[in-house]
C-alpha positions in Angstrom: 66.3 36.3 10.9 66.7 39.7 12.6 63.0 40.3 13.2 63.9 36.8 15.0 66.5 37.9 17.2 64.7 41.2 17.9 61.7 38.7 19.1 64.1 36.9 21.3 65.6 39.5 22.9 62.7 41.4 23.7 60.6 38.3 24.9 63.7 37.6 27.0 64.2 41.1 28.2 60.7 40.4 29.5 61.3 37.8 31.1 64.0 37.0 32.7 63.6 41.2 33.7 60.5 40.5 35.4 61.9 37.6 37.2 64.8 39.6 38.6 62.5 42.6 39.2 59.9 40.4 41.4 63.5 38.4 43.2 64.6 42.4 44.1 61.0 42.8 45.3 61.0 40.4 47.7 64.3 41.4 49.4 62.9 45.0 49.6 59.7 43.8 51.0 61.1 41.7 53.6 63.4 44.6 54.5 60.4 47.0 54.8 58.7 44.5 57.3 61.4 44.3 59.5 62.3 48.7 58.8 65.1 48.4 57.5 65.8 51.6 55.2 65.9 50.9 51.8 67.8 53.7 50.2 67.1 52.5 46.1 64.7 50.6 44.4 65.3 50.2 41.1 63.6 48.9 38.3 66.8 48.2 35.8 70.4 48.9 36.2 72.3 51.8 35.2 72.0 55.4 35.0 68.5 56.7 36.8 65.9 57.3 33.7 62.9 58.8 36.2 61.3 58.2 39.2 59.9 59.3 42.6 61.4 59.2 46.3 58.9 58.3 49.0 60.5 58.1 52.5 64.0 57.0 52.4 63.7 55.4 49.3 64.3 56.3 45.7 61.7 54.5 43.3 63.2 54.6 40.2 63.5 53.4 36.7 67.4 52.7 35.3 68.4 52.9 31.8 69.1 48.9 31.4 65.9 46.8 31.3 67.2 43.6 32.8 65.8 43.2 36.2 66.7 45.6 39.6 68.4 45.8 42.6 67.7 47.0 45.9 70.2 49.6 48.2 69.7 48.9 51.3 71.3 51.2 54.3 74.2 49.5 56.0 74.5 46.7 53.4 78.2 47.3 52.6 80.6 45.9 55.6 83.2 48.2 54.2 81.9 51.2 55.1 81.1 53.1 58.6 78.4 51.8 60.3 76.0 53.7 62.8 74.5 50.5 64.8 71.3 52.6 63.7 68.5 49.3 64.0 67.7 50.7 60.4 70.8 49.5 59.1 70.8 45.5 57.3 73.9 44.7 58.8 72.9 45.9 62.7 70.0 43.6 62.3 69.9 40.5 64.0 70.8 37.3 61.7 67.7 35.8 61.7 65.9 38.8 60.1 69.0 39.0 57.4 68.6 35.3 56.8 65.1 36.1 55.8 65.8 38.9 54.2 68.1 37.3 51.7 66.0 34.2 51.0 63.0 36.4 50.3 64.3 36.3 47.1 64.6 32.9 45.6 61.5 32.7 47.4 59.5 34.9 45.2 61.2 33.1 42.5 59.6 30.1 43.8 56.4 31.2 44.3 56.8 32.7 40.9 57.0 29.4 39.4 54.2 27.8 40.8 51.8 30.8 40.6 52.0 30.4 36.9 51.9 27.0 36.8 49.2 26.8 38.7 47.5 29.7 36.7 48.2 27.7 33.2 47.0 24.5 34.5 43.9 25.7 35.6 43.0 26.6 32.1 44.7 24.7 30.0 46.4 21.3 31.1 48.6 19.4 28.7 51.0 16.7 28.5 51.7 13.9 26.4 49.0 10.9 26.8 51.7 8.0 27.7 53.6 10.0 30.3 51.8 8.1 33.0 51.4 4.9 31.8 54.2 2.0 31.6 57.1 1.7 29.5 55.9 -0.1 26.3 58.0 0.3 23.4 55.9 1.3 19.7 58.9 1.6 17.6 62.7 1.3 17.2 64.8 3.1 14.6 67.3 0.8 12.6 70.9 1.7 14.4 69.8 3.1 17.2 71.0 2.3 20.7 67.6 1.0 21.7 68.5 -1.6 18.9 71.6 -2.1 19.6 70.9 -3.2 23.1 68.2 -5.6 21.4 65.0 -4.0 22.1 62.1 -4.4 19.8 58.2 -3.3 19.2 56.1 -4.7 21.5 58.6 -5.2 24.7 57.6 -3.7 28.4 60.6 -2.5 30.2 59.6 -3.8 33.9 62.7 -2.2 35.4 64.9 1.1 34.5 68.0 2.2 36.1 66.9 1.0 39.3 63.1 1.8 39.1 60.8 -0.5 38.8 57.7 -0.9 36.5 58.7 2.4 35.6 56.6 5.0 33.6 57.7 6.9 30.5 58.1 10.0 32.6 60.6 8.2 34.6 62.5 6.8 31.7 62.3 10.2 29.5 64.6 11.7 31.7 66.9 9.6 32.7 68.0 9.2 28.6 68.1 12.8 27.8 71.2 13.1 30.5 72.4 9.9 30.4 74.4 10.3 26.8 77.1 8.1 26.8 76.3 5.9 29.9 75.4 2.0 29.8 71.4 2.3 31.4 70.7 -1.2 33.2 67.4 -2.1 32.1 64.9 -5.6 32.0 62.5 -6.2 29.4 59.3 -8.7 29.0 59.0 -10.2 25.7 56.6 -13.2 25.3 56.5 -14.0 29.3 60.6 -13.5 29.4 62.7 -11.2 31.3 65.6 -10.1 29.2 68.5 -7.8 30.9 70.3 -5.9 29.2 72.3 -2.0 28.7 71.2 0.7 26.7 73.7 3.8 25.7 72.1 6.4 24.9 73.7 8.7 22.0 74.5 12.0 22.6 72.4 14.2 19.4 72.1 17.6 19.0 73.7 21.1 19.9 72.9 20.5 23.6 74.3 16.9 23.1 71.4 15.6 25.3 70.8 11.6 25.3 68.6 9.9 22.8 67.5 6.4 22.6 65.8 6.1 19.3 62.4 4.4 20.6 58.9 5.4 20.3 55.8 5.2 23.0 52.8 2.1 22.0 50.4 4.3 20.2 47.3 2.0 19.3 46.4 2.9 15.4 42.3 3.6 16.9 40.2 4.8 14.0 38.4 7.8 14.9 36.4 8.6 11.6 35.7 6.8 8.2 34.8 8.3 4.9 32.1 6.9 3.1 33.2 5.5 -0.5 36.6 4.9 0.4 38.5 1.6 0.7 38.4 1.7 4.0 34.3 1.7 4.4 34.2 -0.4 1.2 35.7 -3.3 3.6 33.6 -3.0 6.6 35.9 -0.2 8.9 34.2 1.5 11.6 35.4 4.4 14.1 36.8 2.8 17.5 38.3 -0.3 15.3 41.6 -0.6 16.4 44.4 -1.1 13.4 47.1 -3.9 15.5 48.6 -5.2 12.3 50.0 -4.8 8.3 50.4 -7.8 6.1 50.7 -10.2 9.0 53.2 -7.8 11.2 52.4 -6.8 14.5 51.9 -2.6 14.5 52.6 -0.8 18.1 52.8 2.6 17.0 50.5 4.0 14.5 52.4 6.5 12.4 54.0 3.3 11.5 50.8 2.5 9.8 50.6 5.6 7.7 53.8 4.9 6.2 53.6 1.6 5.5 50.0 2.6 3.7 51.9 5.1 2.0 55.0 3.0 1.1 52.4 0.3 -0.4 51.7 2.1 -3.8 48.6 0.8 -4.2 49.1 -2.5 -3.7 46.2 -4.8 -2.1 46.9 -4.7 2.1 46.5 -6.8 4.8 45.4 -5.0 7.9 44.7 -7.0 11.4 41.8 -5.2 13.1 40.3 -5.7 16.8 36.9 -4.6 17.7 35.1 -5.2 20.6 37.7 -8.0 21.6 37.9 -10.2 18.6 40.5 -9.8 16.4 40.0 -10.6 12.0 41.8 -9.6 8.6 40.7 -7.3 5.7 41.8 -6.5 2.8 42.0 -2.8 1.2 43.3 -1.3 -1.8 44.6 2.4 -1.3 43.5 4.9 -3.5 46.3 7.9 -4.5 44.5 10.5 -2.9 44.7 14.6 -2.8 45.2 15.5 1.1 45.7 19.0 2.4 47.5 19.7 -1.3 49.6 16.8 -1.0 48.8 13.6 -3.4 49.2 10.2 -1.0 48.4 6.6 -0.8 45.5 6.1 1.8 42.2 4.0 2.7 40.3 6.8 4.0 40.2 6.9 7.2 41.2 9.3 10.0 43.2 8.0 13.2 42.7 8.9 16.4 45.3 11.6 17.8 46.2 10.4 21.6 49.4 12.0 22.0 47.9 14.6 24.1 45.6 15.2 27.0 44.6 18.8 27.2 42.2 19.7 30.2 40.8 22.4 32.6 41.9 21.3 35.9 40.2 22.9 39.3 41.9 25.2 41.0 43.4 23.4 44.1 44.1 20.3 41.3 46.2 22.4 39.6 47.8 24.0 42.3 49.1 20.4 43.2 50.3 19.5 39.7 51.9 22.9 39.8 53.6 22.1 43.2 54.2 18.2 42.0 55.7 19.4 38.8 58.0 22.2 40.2 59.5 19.7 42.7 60.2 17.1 40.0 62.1 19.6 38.2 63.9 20.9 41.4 65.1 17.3 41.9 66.1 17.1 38.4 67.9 20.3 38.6 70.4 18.2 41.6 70.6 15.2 39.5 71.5 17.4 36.3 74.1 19.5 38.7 75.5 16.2 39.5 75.8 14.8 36.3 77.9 17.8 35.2 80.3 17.7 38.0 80.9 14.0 37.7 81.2 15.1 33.6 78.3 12.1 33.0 76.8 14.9 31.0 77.8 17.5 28.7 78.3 20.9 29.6 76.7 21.8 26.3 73.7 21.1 27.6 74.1 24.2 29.6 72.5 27.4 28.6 73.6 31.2 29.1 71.8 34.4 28.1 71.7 33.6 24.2 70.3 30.3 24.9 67.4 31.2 27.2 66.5 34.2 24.6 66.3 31.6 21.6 64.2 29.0 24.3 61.9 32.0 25.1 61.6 33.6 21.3 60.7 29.7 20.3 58.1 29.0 23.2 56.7 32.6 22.4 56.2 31.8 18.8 54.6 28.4 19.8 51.6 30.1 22.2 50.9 31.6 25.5 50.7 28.1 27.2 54.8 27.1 26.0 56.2 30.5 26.6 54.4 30.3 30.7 56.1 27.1 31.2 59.6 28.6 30.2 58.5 31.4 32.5 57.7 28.9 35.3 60.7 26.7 34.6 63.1 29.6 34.0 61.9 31.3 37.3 62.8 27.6 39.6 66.0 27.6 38.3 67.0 31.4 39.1 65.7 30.5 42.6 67.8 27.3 42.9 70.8 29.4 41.6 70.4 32.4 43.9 70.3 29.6 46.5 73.5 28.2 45.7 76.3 28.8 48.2 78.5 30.8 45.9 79.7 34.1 46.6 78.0 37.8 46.2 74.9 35.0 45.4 72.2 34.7 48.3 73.2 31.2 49.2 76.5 32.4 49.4 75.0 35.5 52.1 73.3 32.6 53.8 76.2 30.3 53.7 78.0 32.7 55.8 75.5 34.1 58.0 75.1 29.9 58.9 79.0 30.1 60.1 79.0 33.5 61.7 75.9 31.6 63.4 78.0 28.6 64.3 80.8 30.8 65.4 78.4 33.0 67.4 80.8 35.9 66.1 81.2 38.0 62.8 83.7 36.9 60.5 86.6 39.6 59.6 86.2 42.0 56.8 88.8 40.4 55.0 87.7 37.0 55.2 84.2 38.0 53.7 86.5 40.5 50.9 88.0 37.2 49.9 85.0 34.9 49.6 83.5 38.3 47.5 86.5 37.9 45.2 86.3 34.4 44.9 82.8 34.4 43.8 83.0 37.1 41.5 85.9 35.4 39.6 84.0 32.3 39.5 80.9 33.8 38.0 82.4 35.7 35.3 84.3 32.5 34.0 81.1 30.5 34.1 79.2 33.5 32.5 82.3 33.7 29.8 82.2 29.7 29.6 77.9 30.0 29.0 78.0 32.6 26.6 80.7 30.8 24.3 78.8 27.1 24.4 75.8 29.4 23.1 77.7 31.0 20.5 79.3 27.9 19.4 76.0 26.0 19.4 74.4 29.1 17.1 77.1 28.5 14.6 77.2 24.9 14.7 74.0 23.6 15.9 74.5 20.0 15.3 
């Protein structure tokens, strides 16, 4: 457990350091274009470890890991200033507008740079994303069956979309815990309307609707000897039924093997359009150290498609995916406000260091998309018009714009104060949901 927790803080500290390091950098490279004097850039926070000073700027590196900052000369409105061009706040707005948003922008970029970079290499995503909502499975009590749904529907309409895909759905549960979803099925030529509620489950109390993707049982390999071959099987024969029941989702048809105990089977096949009935007899069986009913036969795995994608396809799934996401983000922030989701769901700095450790320890590819997904949402945030944040900067450079005059000192001393109030009780309010989802995850 503690060479855990070491993992997750360091993978964090790498992370989320980098991504404030690379924010910082684009502020200070905006302000070198446009000479303004940057008096500090730091590579931490704290006390000044080592570093170098070139020009008017100290490079250095402070004792705290977790990101940087930039000092910039005449960036405090409290003190003295010269009306030296050099200064940030003697520049004209436009150029402090810029500026500012340099850095969500390179948080941005961030995110689809390594996207892009991942998906060039190594493309993956579950296999029924894309295609239409066709249910596989229900579990017993679940709110898919308590709103009636069963194996073998197509939902034609969801929430207002229509012939939606299971990436349109999959979202749409996970924050809708506790909600009535409008949805229409097809069953046997027949439209059926009716609600689903999703239930909220787990420690971020996300929505779950208890149904599974169609996943054909497709047999990829057969092994000679075995009941299977013994009764005519051959790879690309397609498993659609046990016993005389209709099977849409084929770990369904492992189990039911399993749950057998030997006993003669009935399995419906298709192949090559026509559809017949054998009979097998599974055999208790030794696989991977584990004794199990089975017929000897391997089915195909279609949950994933994993592919090398060119270099300007993957820049546009990286772009496509980052904008879903930044749309989700709104609906999310929406939810929240209007309290049609949990706050639990939210995640503070002992969260995203147990989302990071886990991705690390899954592989490179899981641990870039956290990196990619983390770095959108610390450039929506920065964006954000609250106070001592960027958007908050930009919110009021957009009314001293308006105005065509600089707001009082006092004026911007109180929005300061306001938003640095506001941030510590959401940081106090983050860090407690993670604490109180650590010790009681469920």
């Amino acid at each position: 457990m503690i060479s855990s927790f070491l993992t997750d803080a360091i993978v964090v500290t790498v992370v989320l350091g980098g991504m404030v390091f690379l924010h910082e950098l684009g502020h200070f490279l905006a302000a070198k274009s446009f000479r303004v004097r940057v008096l500090t850039f730091s590579l931490g926070f704290g006390t000044r470890l080592f570093g170098f000073k070139r020009g008017d700027t100290d490079y250095r590196v402070s004792v705290l890991p977790l990101g940087g900052y930039v000092k910039m000369a005449g960036d405090d409105p409290t003190a003295v200033l010269t009306g030296d061009p050099g200064e940030f706040l003697s520049c004209p707005r436009w150029k402090r507008f810029v500026i500012i948003l340099m850095g969500p922008t390179m948080n941005f970029v961030l995110a689809i740079v390594v996207l892009a970079g991942l998906y060039r290499y190594h493309y993956q995503k579950p296999a029924y994303e894309d295609q239409p909502v066709k249910i596989g499975a229900v579990d017993p009590q679940s709110p898919a069956a308590a709103a009636g749904i069963q194996a073998g529907d197509v939902i034609v309409r969801f929430d207002g979309v229509q012939d939606p895909k299971w990436q349109d759905v999959k979202f749409n549960v996970i924050t809708g815990a506790g909600h009535p979803i409008p949805l229409t099925v097809l069953r046997d030529g027949k439209l059926i309307r009716t609600d689903m509620t999703p239930h909220a489950e787990g420690p971020n109390r996300t929505g779950e609707a208890g149904w599974y993707p169609y996943v054909p049982g497709i047999i990829e390999e057969v092994n000679p000897g075995e009941p299977a071959s013994q009764a005519g099987l051959k790879p690309g024969d397609m498993i659609t039924g046990i016993d005389g029941k209709r099977i849409y989702f084929w770990p369904l048809i492992v189990q039911k093997l399993r749950d057998s105990k030997g006993e003669e089977t009935q399995l419906t096949i298709v192949r090559d359009g026509k559809e017949f009935q054998v009979h097998v007899k599974p055999l208790y069986t030794d696989v991977m150290g584990l004794k199990t009913w089975r017929i000897g036969v391997t089915i195909q795995n279609n949950e994933f498609v994993v592919r090398k994608l060119p270099l300007g396809l993957a820049t546009e799934y990286a772009l496509r995916d980052n904008y879903q996401n930044f749309i989700q983000t709104f609906d999310v922030l929406g939810k929240l406000v209007t309290r049609r989701m949990s706050a639990r769901s939210l995640a503070g700095p002992i969260g995203i260091a147990q989302i990071s450790g886990e991705a690390y320890r899954r592989g490179i590819a899981d641990l870039l998309m956290i990196v990619s997904f983390i770095s959108l949402q610390l450039g929506i945030l920065n964006l954000l018009p609250i106070p001592i944040l960027d958007g908050g900067q930009i919110f009021l450079l957009g009314v001293e714009s308006f105005l065509r005059r600089d707001l009082s000192l006092e004026i911007k001393e109180r929005f300061a104060q306001v938003g640095i109030v506001f941030l510590l009780l959401i940081f106090v309010f983050v860090m407690y949901n993670d604490i109180v989802k650590t010790i009681r995850p469920s």
